[in-house]
BALOBA-1460 file (C-alpha; in Angstrom, 3 decimals):
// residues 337
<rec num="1" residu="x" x="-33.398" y="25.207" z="35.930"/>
<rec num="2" residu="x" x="-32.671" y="27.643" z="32.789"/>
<rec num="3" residu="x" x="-30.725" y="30.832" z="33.241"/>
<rec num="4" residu="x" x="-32.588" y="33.482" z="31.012"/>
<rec num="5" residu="x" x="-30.506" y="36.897" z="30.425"/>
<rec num="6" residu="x" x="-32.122" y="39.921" z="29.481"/>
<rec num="7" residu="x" x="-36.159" y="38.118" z="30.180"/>
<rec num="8" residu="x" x="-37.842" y="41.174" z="30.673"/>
<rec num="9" residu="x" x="-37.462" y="42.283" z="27.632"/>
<rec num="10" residu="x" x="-39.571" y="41.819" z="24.210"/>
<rec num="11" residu="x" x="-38.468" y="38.239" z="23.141"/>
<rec num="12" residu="x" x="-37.301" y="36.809" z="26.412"/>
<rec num="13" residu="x" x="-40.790" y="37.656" z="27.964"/>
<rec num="14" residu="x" x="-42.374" y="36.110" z="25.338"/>
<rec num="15" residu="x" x="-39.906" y="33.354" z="25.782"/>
<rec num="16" residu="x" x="-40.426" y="32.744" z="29.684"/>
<rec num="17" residu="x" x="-44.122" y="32.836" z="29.196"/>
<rec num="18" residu="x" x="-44.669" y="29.970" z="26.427"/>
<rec num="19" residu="x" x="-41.684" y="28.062" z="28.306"/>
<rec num="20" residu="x" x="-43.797" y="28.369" z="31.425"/>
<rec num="21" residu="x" x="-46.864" y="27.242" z="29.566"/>
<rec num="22" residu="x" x="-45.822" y="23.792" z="28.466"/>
<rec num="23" residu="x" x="-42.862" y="22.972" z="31.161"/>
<rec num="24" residu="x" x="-42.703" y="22.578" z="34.514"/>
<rec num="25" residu="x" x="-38.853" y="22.888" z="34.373"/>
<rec num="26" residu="x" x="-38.194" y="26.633" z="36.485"/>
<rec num="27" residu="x" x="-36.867" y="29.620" z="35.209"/>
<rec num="28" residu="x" x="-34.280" y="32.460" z="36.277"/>
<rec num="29" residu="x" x="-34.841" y="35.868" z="34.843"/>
<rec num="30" residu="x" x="-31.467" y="37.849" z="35.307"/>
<rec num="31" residu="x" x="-32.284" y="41.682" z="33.546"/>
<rec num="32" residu="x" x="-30.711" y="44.692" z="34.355"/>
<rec num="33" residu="x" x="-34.116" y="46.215" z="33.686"/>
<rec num="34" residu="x" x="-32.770" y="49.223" z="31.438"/>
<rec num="35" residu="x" x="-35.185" y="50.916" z="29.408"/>
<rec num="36" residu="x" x="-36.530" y="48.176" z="27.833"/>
<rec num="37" residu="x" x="-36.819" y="46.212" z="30.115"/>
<rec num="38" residu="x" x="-41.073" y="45.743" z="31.977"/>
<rec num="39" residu="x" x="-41.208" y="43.103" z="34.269"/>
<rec num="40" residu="x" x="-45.112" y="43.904" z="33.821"/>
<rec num="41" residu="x" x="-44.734" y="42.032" z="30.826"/>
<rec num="42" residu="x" x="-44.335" y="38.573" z="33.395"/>
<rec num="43" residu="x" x="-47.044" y="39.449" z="35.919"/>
<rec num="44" residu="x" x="-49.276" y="36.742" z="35.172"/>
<rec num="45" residu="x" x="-46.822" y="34.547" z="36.480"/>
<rec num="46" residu="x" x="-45.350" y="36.416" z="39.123"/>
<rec num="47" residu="x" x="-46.398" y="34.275" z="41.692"/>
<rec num="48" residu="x" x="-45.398" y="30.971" z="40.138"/>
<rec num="49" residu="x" x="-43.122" y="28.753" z="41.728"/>
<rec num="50" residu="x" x="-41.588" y="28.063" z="38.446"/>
<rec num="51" residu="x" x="-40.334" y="31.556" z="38.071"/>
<rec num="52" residu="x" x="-37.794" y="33.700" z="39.566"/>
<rec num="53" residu="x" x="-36.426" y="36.934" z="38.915"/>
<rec num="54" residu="x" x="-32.898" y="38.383" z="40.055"/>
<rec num="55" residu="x" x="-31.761" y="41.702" z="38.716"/>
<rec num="56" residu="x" x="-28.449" y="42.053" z="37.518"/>
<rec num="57" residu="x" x="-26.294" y="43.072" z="34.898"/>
<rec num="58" residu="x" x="-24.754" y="40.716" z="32.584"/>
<rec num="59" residu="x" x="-21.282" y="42.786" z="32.752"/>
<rec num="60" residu="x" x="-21.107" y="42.199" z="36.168"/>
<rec num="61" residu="x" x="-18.969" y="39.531" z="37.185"/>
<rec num="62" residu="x" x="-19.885" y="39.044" z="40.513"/>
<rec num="63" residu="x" x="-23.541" y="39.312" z="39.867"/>
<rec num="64" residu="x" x="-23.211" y="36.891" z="37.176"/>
<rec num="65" residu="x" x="-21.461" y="34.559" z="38.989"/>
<rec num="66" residu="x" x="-23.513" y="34.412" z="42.163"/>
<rec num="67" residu="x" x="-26.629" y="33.221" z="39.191"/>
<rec num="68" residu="x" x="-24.628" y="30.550" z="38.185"/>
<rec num="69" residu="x" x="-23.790" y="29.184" z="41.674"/>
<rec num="70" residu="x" x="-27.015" y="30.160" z="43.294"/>
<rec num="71" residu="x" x="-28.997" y="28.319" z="40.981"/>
<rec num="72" residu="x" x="-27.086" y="25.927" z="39.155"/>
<rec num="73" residu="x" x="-28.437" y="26.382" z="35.760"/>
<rec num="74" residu="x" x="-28.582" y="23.678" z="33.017"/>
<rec num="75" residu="x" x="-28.642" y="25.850" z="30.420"/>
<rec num="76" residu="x" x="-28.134" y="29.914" z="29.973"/>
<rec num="77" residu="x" x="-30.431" y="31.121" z="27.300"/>
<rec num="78" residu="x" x="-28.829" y="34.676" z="26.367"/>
<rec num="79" residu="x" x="-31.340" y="37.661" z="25.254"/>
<rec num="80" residu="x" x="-30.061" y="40.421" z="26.741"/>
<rec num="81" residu="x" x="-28.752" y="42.890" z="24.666"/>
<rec num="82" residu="x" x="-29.012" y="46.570" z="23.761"/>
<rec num="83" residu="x" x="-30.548" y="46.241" z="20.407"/>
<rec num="84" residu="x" x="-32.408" y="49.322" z="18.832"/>
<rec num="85" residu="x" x="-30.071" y="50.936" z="15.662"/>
<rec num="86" residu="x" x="-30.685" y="54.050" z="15.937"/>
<rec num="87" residu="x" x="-29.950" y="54.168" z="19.748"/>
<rec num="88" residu="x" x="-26.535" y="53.000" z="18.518"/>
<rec num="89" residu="x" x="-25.996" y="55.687" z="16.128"/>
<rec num="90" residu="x" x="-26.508" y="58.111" z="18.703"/>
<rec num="91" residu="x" x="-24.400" y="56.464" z="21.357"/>
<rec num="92" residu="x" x="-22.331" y="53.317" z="20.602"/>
<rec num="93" residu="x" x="-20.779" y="52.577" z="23.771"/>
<rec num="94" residu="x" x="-23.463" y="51.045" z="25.650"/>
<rec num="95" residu="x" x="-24.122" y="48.661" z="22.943"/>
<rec num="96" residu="x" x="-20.061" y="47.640" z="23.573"/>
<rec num="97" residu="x" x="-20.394" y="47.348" z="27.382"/>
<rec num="98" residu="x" x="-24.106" y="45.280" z="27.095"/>
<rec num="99" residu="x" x="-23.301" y="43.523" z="23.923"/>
<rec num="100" residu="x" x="-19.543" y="42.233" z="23.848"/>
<rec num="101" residu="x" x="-18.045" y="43.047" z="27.579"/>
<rec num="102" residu="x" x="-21.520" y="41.682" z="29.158"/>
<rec num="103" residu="x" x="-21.517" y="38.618" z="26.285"/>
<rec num="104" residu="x" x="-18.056" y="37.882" z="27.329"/>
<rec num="105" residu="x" x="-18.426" y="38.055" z="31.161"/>
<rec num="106" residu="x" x="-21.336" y="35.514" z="31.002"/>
<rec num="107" residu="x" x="-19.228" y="33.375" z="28.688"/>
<rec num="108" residu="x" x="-16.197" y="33.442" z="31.217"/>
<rec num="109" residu="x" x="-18.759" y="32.548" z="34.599"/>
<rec num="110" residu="x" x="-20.249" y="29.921" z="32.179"/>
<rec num="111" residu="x" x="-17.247" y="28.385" z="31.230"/>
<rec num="112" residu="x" x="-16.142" y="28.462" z="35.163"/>
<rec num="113" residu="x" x="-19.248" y="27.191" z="36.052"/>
<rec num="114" residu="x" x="-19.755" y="24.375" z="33.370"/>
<rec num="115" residu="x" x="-15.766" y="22.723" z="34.676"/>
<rec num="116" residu="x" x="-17.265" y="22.729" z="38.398"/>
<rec num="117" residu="x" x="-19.890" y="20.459" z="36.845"/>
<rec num="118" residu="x" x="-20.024" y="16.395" z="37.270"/>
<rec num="119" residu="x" x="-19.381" y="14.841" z="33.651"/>
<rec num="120" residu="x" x="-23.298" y="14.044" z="33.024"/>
<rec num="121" residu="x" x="-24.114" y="17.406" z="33.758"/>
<rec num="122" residu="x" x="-21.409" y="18.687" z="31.426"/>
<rec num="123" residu="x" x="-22.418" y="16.916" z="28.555"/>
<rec num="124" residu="x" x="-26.107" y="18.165" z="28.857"/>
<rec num="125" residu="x" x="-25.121" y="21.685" z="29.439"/>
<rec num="126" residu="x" x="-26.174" y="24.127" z="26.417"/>
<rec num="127" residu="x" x="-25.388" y="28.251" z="26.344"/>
<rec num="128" residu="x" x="-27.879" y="29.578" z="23.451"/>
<rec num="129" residu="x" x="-26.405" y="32.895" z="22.091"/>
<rec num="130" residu="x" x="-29.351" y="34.878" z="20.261"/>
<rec num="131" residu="x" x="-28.008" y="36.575" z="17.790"/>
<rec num="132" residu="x" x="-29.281" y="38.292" z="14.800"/>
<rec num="133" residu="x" x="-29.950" y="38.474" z="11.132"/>
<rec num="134" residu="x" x="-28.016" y="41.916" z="10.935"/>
<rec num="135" residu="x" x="-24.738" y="40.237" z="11.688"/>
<rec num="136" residu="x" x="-24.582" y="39.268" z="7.917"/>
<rec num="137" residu="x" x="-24.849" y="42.684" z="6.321"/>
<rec num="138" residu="x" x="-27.250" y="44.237" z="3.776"/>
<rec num="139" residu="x" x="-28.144" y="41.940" z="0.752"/>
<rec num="140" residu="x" x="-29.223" y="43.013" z="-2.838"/>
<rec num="141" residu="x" x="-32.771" y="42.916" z="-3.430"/>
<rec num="142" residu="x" x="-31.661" y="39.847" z="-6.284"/>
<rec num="143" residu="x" x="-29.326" y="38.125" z="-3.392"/>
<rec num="144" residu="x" x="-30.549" y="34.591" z="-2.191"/>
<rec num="145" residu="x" x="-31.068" y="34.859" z="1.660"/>
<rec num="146" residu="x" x="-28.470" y="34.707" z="3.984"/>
<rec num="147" residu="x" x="-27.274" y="31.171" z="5.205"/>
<rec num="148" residu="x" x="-25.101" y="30.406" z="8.458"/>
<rec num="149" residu="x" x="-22.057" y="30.362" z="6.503"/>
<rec num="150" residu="x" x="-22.487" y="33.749" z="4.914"/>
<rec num="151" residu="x" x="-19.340" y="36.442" z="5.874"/>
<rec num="152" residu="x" x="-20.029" y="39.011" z="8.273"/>
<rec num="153" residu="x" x="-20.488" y="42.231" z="6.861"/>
<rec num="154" residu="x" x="-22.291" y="45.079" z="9.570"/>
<rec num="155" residu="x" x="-23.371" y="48.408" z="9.083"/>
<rec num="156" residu="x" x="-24.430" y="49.389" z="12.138"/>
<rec num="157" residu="x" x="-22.560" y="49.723" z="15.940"/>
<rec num="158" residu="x" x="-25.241" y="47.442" z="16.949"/>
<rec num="159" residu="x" x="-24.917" y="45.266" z="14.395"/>
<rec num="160" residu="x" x="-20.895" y="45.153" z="15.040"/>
<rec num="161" residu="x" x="-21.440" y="44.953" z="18.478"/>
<rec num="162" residu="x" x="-23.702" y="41.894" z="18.002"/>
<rec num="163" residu="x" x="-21.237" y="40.104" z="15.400"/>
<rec num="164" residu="x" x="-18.976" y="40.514" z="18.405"/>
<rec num="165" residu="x" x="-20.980" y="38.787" z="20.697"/>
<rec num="166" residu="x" x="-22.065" y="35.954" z="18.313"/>
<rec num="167" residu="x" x="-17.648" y="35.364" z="17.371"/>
<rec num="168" residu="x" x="-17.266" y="35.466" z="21.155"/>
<rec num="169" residu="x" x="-19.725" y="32.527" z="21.580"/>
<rec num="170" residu="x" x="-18.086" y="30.241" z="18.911"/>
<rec num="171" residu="x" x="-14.825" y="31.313" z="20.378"/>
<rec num="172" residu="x" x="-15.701" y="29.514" z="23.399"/>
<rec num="173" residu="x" x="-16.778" y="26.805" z="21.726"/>
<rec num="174" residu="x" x="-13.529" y="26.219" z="19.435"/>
<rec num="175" residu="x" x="-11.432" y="27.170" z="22.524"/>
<rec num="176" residu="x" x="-12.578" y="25.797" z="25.545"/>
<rec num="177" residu="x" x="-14.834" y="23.153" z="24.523"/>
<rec num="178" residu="x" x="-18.093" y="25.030" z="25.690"/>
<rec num="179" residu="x" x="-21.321" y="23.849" z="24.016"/>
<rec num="180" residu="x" x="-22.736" y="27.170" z="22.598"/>
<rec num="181" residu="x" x="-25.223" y="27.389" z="19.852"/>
<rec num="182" residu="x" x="-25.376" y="29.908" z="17.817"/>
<rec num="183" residu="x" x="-28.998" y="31.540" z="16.679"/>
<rec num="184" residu="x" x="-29.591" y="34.274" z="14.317"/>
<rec num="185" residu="x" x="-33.126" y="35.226" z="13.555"/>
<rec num="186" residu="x" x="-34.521" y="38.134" z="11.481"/>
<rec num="187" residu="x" x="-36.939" y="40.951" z="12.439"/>
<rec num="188" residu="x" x="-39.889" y="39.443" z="15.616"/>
<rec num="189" residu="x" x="-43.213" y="40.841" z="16.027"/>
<rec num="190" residu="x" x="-45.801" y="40.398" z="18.039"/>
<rec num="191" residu="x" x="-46.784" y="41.575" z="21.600"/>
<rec num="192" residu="x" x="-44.385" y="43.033" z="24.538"/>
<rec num="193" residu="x" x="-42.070" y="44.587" z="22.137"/>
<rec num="194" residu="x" x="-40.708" y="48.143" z="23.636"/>
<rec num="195" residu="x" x="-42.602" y="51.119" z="22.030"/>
<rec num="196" residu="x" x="-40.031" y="52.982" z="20.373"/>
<rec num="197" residu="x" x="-39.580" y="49.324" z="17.757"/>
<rec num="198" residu="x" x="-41.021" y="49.547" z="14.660"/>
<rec num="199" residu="x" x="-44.711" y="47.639" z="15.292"/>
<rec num="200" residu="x" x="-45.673" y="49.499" z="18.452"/>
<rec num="201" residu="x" x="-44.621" y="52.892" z="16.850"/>
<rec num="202" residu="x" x="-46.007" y="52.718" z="14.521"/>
<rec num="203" residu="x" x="-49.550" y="51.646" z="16.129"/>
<rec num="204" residu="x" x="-49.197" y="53.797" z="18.702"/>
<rec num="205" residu="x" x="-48.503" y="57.466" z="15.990"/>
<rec num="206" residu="x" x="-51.078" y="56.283" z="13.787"/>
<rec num="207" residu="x" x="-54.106" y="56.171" z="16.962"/>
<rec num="208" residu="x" x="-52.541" y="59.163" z="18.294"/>
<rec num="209" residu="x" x="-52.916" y="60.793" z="14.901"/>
<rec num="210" residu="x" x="-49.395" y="61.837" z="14.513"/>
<rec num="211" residu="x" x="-46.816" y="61.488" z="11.809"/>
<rec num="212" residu="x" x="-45.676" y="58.318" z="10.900"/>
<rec num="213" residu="x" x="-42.206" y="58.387" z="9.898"/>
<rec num="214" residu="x" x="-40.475" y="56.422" z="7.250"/>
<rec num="215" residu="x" x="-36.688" y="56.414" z="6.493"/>
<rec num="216" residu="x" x="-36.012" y="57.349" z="3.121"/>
<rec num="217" residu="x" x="-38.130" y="55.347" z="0.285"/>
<rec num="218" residu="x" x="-39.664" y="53.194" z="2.970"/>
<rec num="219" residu="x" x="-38.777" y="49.844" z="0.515"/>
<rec num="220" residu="x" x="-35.673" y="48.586" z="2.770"/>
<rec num="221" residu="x" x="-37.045" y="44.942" z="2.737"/>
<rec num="222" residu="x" x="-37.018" y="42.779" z="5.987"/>
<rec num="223" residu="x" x="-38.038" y="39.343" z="6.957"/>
<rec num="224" residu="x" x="-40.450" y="39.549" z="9.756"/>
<rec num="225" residu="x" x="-41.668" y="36.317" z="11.915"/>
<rec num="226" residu="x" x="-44.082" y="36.203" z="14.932"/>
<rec num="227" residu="x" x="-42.423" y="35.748" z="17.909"/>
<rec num="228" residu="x" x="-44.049" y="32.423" z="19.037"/>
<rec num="229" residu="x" x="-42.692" y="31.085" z="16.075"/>
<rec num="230" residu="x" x="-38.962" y="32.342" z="17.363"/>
<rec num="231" residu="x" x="-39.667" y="30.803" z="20.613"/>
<rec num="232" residu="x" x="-40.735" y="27.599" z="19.616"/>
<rec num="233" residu="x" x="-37.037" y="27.467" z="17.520"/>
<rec num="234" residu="x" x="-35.130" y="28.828" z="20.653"/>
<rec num="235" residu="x" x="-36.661" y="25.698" z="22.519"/>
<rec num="236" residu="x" x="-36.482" y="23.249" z="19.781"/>
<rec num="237" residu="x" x="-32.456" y="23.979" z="19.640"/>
<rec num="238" residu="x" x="-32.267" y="23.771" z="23.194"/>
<rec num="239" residu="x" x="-33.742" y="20.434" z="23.220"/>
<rec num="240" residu="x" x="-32.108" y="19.026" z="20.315"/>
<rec num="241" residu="x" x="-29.850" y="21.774" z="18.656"/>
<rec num="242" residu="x" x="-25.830" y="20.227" z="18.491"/>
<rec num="243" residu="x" x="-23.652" y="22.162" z="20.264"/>
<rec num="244" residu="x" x="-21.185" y="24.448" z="18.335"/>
<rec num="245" residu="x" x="-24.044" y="24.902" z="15.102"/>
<rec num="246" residu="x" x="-25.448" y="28.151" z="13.930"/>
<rec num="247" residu="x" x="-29.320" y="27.921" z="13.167"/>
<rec num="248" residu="x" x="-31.132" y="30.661" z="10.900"/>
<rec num="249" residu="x" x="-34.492" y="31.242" z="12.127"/>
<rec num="250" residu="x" x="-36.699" y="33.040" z="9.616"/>
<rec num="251" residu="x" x="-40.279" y="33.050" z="8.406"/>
<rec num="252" residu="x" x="-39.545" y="33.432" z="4.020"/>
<rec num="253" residu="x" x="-42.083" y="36.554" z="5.042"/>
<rec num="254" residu="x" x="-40.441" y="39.236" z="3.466"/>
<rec num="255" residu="x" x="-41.716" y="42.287" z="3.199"/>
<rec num="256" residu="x" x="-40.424" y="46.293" z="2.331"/>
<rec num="257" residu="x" x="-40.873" y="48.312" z="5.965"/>
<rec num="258" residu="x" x="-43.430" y="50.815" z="3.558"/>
<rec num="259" residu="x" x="-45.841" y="47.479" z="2.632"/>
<rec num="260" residu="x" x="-45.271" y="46.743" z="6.240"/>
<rec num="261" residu="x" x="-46.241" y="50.014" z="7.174"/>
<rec num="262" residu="x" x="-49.590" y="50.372" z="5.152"/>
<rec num="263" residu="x" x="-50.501" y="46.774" z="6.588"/>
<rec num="264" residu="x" x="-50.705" y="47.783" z="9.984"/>
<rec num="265" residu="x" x="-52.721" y="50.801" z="8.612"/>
<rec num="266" residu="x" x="-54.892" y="49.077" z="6.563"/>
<rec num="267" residu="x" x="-56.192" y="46.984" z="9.286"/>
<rec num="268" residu="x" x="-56.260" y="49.802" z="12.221"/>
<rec num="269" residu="x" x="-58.783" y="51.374" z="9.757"/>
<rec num="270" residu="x" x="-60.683" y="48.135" z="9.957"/>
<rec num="271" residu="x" x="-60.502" y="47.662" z="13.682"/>
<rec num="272" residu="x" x="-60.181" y="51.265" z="14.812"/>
<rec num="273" residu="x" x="-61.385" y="53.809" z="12.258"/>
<rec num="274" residu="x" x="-60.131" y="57.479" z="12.406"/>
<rec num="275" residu="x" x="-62.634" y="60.073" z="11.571"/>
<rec num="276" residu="x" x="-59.796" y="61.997" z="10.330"/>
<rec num="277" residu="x" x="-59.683" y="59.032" z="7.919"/>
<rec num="278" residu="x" x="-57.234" y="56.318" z="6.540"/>
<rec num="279" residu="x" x="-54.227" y="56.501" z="9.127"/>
<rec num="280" residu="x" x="-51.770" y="55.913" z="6.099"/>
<rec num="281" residu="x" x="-52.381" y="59.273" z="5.321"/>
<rec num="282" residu="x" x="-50.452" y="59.989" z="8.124"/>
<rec num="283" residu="x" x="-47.234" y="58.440" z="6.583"/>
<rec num="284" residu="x" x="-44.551" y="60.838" z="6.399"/>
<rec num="285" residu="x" x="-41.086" y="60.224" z="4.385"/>
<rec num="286" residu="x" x="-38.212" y="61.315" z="6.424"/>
<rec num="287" residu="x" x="-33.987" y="61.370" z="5.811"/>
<rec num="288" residu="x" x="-32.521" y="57.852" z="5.788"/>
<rec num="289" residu="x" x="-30.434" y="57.110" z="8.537"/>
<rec num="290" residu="x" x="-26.716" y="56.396" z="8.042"/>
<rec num="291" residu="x" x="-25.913" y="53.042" z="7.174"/>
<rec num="292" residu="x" x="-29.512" y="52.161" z="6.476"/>
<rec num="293" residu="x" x="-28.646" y="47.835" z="5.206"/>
<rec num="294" residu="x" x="-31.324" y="47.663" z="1.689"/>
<rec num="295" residu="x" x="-32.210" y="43.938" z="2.922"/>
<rec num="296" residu="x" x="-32.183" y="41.070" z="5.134"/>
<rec num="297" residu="x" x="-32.915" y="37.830" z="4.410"/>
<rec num="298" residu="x" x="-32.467" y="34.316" z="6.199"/>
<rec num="299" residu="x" x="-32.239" y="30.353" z="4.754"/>
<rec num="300" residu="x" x="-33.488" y="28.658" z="7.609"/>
<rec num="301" residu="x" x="-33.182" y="25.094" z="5.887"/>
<rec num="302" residu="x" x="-30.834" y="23.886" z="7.877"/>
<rec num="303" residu="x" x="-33.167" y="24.402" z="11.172"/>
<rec num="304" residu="x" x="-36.191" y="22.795" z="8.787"/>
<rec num="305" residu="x" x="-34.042" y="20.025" z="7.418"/>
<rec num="306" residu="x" x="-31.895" y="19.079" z="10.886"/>
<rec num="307" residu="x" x="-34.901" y="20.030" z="13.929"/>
<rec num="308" residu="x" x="-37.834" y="19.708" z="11.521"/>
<rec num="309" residu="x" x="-38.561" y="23.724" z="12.704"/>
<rec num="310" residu="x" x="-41.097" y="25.706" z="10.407"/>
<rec num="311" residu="x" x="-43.299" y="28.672" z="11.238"/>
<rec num="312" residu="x" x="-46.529" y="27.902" z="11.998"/>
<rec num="313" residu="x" x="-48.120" y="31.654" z="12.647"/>
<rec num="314" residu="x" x="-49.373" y="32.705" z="9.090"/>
<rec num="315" residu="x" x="-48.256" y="36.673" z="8.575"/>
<rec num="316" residu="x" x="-52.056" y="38.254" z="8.512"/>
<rec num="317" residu="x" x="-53.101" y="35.914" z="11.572"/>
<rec num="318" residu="x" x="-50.047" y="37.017" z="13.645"/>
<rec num="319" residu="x" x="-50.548" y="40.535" z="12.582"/>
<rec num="320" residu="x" x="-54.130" y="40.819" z="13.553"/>
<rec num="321" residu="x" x="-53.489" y="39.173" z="17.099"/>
<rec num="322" residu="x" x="-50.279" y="41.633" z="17.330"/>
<rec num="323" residu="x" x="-52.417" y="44.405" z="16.894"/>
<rec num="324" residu="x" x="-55.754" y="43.541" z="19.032"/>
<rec num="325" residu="x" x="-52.325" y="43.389" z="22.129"/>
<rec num="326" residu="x" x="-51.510" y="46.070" z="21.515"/>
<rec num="327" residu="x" x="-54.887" y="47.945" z="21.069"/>
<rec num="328" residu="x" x="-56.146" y="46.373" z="24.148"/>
<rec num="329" residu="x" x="-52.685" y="47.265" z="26.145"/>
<rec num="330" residu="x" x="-51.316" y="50.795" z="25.021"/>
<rec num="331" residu="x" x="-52.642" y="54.253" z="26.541"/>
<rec num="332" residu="x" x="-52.590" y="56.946" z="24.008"/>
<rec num="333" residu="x" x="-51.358" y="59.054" z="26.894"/>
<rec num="334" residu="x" x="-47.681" y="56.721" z="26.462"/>
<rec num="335" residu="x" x="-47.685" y="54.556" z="28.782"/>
<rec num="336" residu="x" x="-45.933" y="51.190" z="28.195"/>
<rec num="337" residu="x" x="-47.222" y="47.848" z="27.728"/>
């Protein structure tokens, strides 16, 4: 049995149904089901044995540690997270309470948990902290891409909050002994993601025919990877990943959110064309927000050299099945996928 946090959500979905796919191993889904969280996103398997759902909050203690002793998990695979910037711009504190008290009381009922265990199941017990590419700060556009040993530098209250979370895990593991591993991955697309991130908003404006905003010059540059490609690493480290390591997940895709922008564009007006015409006229340049990081970037040799991991979803193949989701799945009147 695996212990998923925060499965509802964009990734973790994604996660639970390609796990489900080619395992018969079973599945927990703990998710507080906030805002971004659909458990529509899981109902093709919401009959299957395999699967089980328990909502809960990762900052509650005695939620969490009911999971743990209700289904004696041999792993804890840790999405959840609040995890959108600009929601942590407006309000930090949630991003605190989700991201570093909840990260902290799952640590603490894992640690617990993990000393009640017999010594074989000890060994073979793995906590997988998903962390993220923003933990490293903004690099110059001439800057070779990040690598795990790269100083913390964030801009952002999430990104803070999420350097928090990712210390806290390889606190454990220095302190107590507990085998976390450490994964940082840069920007996922692909289907399931919450409308308000960057992909579906931007599909969703552009067949609605409304504005289409873009912070500031639009050429910030990010790395983006298709989910599957993410999930297949999150396995892969589960399986074979050493405890205590840090693995960069990232695709060498990288792209300015403007190029990124027109992309998506260019191919609605292939697969959906506008009689108003080409929905990158709809592109609007708005104020930066504060703290707006130029660049991420990710060397993920080590998980290539070490696990043998490399992306296998080429960019325009994962961007055209990304949008035919989401064109098959979103209402124009805003209802969620």
């Amino acid at each position: 049995m695996i212990l998923i946090t925060g499965g509802a959500g964009f990734i973790g979905s994604n996660f639970i149904l390609e796990w489900l796919q080619h395992h018969q191993e079973p599945v927990v889904n703990f998710d507080a089901l906030t805002y971004a969280g659909n458990l529509e996103n899981l109902n093709s398997v919401k009959g299957d044995p395999r699967y089980r759902f328990v909502l809960g909050n990762v900052a509650d203690t005695d939620a969490v540690a009911e999971a743990f002793d209700r289904f004696h998990p041999r792993a804890v695979i840790h999405f959840a997270a609040e995890s959108h910037v600009d929601r942590s711009i407006s309000g930090p504190k949630i991003f605190i309470e989700t991201n570093v008290l909840g990260t902290a009381t799952l640590l603490e009922a894992a640690r617990r948990y993990k000393d009640s265990l017999s010594e074989d199941e000890r060994t073979a017990f793995r906590f997988i902290n998903i962390s993220t590419d923003e933990v490293y700060g903004f690099l110059t556009k001439e800057a070779p891409p990040a690598v795990e040993e790269t100083p913390f530098d964030p801009s952002s209250p999430y990104s803070a909050s999420k350097a928090a979370q990712d210390q806290l895990g390889r606190a454990y593991a220095r302190t107590y002994g507990m085998p976390v591993i450490t994964v940082r991955c840069t920007n996922n697309y692909g289907p399931r993601q919450y409308p308000e991130k960057l992909t579906p908003s931007v599909i969703k404006k552009a067949l609605s025919g409304e504005p289409i905003p873009v912070y500031g010059s639009g050429l910030q540059i990010r790395d983006w990877i298709h989910v599957s490609d993410f999930c297949r690493a999150i396995t892969l480290i589960l399986e074979k990943g050493i405890p205590g390591e840090i693995y960069n997940v990232g695709a060498s895709n990288e792209r300015t959110n403007l190029e990124y922008i027109e992309r998506i564009c260019t191919r609605l007006d292939e697969l959906k064309p506008s009689p108003q015409g080409s929905y990158a006229e709809l592109i609007r340049h708005v104020s930066d927000r504060p703290g707006h990081d130029v660049r991420y970037g990710l060397n993920a040799g080590k998980l290539r050299r070490a696990l043998g991991w490399k992306p296998l979803v080429e960019f325009s193949t994962g961007l055209d099945a990304t949008l035919h989701w989401y064109l098959a799945h979103f209402s124009l009147q805003g209802k969620e996928p």
